[in-house]
PABA-140825 format. One record per atom (N, C-alpha, C): residue in one letter; x, y, z. Coordinates in steps of 0.001 Angstrom, whole numbers, plus 500000, padded with zeros to 6 digits. Example, Ala and Ser with C-alpha at 12.3 -4.5 7.8 and 13.67 -1.06 7.14 Angstrom:
PABA-140825
A513190494310507800A512300495500507800A513200496700507800S512850497750507080S513670498940507140S512900500030507870
This chain:
PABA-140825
X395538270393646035X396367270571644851X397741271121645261X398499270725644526X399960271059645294X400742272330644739X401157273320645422X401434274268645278X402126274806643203X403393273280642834X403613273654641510X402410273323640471X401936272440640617X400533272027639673X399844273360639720X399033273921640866X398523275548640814X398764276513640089X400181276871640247X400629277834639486X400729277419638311X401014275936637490X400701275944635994X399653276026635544X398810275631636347X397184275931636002X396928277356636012X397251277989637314X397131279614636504X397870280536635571X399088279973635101X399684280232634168X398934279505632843X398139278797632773X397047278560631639X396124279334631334X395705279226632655X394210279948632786X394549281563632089X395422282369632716X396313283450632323X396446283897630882X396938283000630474X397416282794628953X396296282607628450X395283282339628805X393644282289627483X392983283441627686X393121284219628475X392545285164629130X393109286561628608X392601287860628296X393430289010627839X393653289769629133X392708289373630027X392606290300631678X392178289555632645X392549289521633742X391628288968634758X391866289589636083X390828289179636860X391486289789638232X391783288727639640X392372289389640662X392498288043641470X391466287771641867X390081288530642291X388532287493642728X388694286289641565X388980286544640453X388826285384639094X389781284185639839X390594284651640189X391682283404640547X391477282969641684X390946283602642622X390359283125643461X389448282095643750X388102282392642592X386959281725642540X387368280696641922X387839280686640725X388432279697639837X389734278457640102X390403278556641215X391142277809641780X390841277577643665X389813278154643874X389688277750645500X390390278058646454X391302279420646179X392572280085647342X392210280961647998X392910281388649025X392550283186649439X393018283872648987X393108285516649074X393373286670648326X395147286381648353X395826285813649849X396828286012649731X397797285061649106X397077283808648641X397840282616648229X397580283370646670X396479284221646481X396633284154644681X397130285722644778X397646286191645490X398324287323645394X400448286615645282X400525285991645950X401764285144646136X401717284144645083X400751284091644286X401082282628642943X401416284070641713X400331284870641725X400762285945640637X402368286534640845X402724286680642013X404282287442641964X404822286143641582X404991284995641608X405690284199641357X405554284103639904X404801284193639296X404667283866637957X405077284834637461X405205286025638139X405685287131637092X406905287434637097X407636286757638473X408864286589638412X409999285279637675X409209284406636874X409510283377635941X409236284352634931X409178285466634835X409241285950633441X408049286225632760X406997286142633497X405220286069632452X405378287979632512X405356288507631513X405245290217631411X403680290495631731X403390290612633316X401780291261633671X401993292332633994X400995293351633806X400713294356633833X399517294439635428X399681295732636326X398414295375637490X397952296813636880X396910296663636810X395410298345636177X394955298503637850X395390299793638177X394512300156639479X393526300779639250X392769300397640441X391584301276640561X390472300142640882X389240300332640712X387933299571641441X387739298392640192X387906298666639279X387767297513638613X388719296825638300X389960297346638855X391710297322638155X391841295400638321X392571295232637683X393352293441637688X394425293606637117X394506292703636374X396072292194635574X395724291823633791X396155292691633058X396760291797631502X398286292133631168X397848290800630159X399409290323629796X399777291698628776X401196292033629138X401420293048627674X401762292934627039X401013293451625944X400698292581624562X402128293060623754X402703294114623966X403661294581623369X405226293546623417X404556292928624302X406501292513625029X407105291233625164X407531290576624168X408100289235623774X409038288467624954X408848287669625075X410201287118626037X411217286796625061X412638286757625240X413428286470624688X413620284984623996X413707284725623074X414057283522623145X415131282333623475X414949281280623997X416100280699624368X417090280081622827X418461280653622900X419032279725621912X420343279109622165X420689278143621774X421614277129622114X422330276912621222X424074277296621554X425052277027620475X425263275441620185X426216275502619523X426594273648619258X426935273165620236X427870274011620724X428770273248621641X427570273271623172X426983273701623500X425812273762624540X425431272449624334X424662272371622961X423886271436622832X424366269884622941X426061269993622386X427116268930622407X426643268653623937X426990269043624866X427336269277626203X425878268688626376X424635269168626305X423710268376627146X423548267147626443X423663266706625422X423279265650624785X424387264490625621X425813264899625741X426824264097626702X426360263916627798X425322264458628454X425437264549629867X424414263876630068X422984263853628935X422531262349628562X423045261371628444X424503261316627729X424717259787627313X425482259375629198X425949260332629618X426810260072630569X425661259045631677X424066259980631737X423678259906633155X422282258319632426X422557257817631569X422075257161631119X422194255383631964X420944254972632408X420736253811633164X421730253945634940X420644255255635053X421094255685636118X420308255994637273X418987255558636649X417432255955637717X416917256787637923X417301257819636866X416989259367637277X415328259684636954X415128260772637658X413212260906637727X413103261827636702X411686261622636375X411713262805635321X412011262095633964X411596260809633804X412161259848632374X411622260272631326X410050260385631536X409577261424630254X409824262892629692X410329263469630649X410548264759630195X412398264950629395X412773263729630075X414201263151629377X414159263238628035X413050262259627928X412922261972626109X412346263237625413X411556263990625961X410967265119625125X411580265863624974X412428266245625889X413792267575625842X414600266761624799X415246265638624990X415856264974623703X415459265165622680X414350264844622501X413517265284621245X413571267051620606X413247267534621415X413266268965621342X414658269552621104X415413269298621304X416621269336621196X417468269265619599X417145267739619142X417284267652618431X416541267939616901X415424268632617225X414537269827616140X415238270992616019X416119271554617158X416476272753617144X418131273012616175X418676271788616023X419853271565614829X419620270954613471X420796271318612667X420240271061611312X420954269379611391X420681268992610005X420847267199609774X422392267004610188X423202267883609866X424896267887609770X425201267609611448X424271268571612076X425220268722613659X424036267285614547X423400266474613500X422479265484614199X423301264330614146X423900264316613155X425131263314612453X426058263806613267X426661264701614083X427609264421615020X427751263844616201X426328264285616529X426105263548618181X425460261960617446X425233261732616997X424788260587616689X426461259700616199X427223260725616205X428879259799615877X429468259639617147X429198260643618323X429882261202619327X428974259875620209X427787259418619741X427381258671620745X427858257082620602X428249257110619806X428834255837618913X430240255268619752X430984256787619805X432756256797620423X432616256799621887X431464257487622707X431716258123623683X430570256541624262X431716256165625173X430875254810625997X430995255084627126X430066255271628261X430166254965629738X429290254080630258X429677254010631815X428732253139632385X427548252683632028X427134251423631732X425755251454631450X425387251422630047X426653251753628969X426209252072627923X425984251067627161X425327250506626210X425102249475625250X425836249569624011X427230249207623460X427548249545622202X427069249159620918X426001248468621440X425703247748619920X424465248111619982X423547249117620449X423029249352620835X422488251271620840X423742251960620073X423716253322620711X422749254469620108X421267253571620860X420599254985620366X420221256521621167X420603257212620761X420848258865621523X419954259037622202X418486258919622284X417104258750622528X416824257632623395X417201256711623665X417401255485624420X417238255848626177X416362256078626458X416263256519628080X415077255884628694X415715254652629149X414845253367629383X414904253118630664X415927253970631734X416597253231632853X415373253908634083X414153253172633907X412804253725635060X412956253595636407X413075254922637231X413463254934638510X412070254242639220X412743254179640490X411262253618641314X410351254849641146X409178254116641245X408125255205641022X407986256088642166X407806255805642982X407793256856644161X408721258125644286X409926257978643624X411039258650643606X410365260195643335X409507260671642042X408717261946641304X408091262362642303X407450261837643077X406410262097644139X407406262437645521X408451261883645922X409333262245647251X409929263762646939X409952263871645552X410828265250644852X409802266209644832X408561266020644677X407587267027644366X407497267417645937X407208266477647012X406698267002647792X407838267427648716X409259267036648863X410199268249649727X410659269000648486X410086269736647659X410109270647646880X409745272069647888X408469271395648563X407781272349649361X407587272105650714X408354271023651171X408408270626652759X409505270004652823X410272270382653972X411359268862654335X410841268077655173X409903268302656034X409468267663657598X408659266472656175X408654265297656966X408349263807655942X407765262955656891X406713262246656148X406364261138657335X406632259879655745X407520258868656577X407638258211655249X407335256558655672X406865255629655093X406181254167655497X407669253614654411X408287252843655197X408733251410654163X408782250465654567X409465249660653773X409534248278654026X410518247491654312X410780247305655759X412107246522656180X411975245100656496X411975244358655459X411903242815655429X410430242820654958X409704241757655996X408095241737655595X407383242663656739X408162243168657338X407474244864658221X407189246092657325X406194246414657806X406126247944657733X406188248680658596X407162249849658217X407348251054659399X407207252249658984X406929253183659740X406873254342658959X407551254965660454X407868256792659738X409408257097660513X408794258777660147X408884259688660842X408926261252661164X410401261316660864X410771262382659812X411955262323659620X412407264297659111X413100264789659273X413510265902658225X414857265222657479X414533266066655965X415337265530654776X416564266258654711X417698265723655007X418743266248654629X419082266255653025X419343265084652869X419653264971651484X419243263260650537X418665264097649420X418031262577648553X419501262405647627X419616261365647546X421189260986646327X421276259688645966X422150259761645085X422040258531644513X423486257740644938X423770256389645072X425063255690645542X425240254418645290X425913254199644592X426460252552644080X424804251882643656X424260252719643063X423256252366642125X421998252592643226X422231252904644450X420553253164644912X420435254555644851X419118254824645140X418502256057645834X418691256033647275X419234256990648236X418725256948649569X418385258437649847X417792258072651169X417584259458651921X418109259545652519X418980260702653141X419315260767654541X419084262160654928X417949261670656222X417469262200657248X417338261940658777X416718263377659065X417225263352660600X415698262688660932X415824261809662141X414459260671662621X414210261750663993X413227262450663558X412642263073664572X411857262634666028X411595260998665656X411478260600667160X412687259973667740X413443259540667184X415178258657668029X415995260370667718X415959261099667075X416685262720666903X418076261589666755X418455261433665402X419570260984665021X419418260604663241X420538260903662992X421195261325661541X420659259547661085X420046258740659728X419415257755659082X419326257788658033X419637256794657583X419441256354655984X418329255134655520X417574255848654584X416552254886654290X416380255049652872X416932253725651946X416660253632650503X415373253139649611X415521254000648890X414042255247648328X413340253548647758X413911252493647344X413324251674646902X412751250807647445X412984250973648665X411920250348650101X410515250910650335X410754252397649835X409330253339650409X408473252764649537X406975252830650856X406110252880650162X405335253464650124X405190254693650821X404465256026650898X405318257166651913X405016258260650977X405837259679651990X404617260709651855X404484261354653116X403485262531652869X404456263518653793X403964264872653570X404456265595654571X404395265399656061X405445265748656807X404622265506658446X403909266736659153X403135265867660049X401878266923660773X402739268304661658X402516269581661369X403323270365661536X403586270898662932X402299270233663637X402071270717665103X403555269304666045X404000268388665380X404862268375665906X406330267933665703X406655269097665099X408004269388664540X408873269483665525X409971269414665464X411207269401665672X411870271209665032X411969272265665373X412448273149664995X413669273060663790X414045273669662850X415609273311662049X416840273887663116X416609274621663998X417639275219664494X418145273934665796X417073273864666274X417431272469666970X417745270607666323X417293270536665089X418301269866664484X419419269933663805X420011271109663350X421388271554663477X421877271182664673X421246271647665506X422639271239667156X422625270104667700X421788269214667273X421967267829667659X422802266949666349X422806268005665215X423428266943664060X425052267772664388X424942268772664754X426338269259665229X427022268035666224X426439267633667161X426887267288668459X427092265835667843X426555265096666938X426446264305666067X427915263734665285X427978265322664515X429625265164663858X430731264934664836X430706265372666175X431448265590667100X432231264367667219X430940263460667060X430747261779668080X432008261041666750X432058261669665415X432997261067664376X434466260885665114X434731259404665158X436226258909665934X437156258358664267X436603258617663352X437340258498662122X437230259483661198X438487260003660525X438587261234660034X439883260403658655X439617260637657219X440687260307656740X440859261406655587X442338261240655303X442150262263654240X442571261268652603X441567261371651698X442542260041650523X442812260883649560X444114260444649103X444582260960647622X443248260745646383X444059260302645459X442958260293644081X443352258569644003X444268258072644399X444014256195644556X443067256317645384X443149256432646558X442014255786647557X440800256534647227X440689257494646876X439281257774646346X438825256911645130X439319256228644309X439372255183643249X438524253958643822X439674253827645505X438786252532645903X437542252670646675X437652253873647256X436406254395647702X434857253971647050X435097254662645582X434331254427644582X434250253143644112X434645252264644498X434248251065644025X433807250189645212X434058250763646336X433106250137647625X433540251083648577X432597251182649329X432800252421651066X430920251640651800X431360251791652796X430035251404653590X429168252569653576X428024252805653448X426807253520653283X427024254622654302X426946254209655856X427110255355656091X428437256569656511X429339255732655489X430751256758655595X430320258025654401X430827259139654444X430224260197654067X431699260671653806X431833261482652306X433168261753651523X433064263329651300X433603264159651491X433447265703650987X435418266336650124X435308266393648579X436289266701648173X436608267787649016X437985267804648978X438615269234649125X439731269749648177X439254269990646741X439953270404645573X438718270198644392X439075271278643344X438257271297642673X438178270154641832X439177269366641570X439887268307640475X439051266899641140X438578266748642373X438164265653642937X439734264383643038X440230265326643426X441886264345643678X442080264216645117X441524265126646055X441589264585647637X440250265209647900X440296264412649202X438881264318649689X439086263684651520X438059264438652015X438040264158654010X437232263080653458X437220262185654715X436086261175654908X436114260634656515X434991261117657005X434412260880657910X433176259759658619X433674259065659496X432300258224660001X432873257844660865X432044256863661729X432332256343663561X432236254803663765X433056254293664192X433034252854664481X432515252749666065X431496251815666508X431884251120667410X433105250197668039X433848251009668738X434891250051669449X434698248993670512X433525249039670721X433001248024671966X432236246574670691X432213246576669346X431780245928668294X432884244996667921X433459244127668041X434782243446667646X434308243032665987X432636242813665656X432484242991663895X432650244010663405X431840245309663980X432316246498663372X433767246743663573X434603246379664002X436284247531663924X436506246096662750X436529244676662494X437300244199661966X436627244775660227X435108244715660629X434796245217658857X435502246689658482X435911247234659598X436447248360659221X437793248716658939X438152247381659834X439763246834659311X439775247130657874X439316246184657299X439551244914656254X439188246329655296X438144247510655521X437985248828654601X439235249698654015X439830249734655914X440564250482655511X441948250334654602X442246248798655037X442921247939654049X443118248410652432X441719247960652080X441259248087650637X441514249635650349X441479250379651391X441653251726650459X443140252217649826X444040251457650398X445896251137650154X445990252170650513X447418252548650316X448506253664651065X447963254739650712X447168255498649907X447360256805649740X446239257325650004X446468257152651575X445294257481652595X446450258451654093X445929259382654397X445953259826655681X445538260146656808X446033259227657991X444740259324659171X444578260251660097X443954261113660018X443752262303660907X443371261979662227X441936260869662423X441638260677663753X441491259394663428X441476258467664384X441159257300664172X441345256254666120X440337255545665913X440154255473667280X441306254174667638X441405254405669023X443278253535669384X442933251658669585X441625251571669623X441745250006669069X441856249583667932X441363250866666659X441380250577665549X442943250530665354X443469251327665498X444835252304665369X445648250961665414X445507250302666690X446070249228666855X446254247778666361X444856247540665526X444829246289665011X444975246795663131X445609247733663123X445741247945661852X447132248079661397X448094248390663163X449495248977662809X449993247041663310X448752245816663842X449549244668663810X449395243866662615X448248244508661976X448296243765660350X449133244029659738X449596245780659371X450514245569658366X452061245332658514X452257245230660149X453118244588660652X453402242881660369X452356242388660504X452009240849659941X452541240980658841X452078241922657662X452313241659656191X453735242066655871X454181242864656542X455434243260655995X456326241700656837X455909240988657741X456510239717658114X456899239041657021
């Protein structure tokens, strides 16, 4: 049973109960003293008000005296998440059912007047994805791959991954630690470090077809994949800096594994980093023809001298 499922189960069990002790939680969920000594502090640090009774018969009840606060939500809060629905709408996000129920819930907690606003606001307010003829507030149809709930649950509580997909009509499976799950020009990917090649990989989530944790006896330390993903960044022979145009074109195409980090709060400039093969005469020209597309309001910090070169005879060509 996986560590969050547990603790809601003893946060049930808890809640029917006026007292119990940890042998109870023990016997009753199959742990040792110290896993149900470490699920109770956790639960009581989400806020459950327990009480511990010492002594030989001592345990835990709830106190009966002491309310949790309740949560309440102004208009403008509620404005704000209901937008951030319409915004992230046909977007693959996990968690589709609990989408609609919080929607739901949400909209119990305002009167008819402020239901009739977001229901106007959803009418005016169109983004990506949106259906105008079409605009129902509740409308959260866009079903991620299924596997996606299950990759989230389990580096919830592990990064080390053993993950199987599918590249063409192969199957492979790959020892990996998770840097980061995200979403990009409409996929899911992962990118992680491949603990048997020890190098930085991307593998999109809609290929997988099974992830479990990996076997722990042979890990890769985190401190030693830091210094190989250090030595990693090093190997970057392209460095750019783009205004808020070339971040425009960025966003409407960049190759997968070029990697963007703003530097301003406004998202108006931004580094961008990644590495060409120069010994590749396909890779520098696809990287030509990139850097092209991103137009002038780009600055090149590093950039490697074959690239350098077949870029200062193109726009030499063009200004011909």
């Amino acid at each position: 049973m996986k560590k969050v499922e547990r603790i809601n189960l003893i946060m049930r069990y808890i809640n029917n109960r006026a007292s119990f002790t940890i042998s109870e939680i023990m016997r009753e969920f199959g742990i040792s003293r110290s896993t149900a000594i470490r699920d109770i502090r956790e639960i009581e640090a989400m806020g459950m008000p327990l009480v511990a009774e010492v002594g030989r018969d001592g345990g835990y009840f709830v106190m009966s005296n002491s309310v949790l606060p309740p949560v309440r939500f102004t208009d403008t809060e509620i404005k704000a998440l209901f937008i951030a629905f319409m915004a992230t709408r046909n977007q693959q996000l996990p968690y589709l059912k609990s989408r609609q129920s919080l929607a739901e819930k949400l909209l119990g907690l305002i009167s008819q007047s402020h239901q009739d606003d977001l229901i106007l606001l959803n009418q005016i307010l169109l983004f990506e994805g949106t259906n105008p003829n079409n605009p129902d507030l509740l409308e959260l149809s866009d079903l991620p791959h299924p596997i996606l709930e299950k990759l989230i649950q389990i580096l919830l509580l592990d990064s080390y991954l053993w993950i199987t997909i599918r590249e063409g009509d192969v199957i492979k499976s790959y020892p990996i630690y998770l840097l980061h799950l995200y979403r990009e020009k409409s996929i899911w990917l992962i990118e992680g470090f491949d603990l048997r090649e020890e190098k930085r990989r991307l593998f999109p989530v809609d290929y997988l077809t099974d992830v479990e944790p990996y076997s722990v006896n042979k890990r890769l330390s985190r401190k030693k994949i830091q210094e190989k993903l250090r030595k990693e960044e090093g190997a970057f022979n392209i460095v750019l800096e783009l205004g808020s145009k070339a971040i425009e074109q960025f966003k409407k195409y960049h190759p997968l594994k070029v990697s963007i980090s703003y530097i301003d709060p406004f998202q108006s400039r931004a580094i961008v980093k990644t590495h060409v093969n120069g010994e590749h005469a396909e890779d520098l020209a696809e990287m030509l023809n990139w850097l092209l597309f991103l137009g002038e309001d780009i600055k090149f910090r590093t950039l490697p001298e074959g690239l350098a070169d077949a870029l200062h005879i193109r726009l030499r060509h063009w200004s011909n």
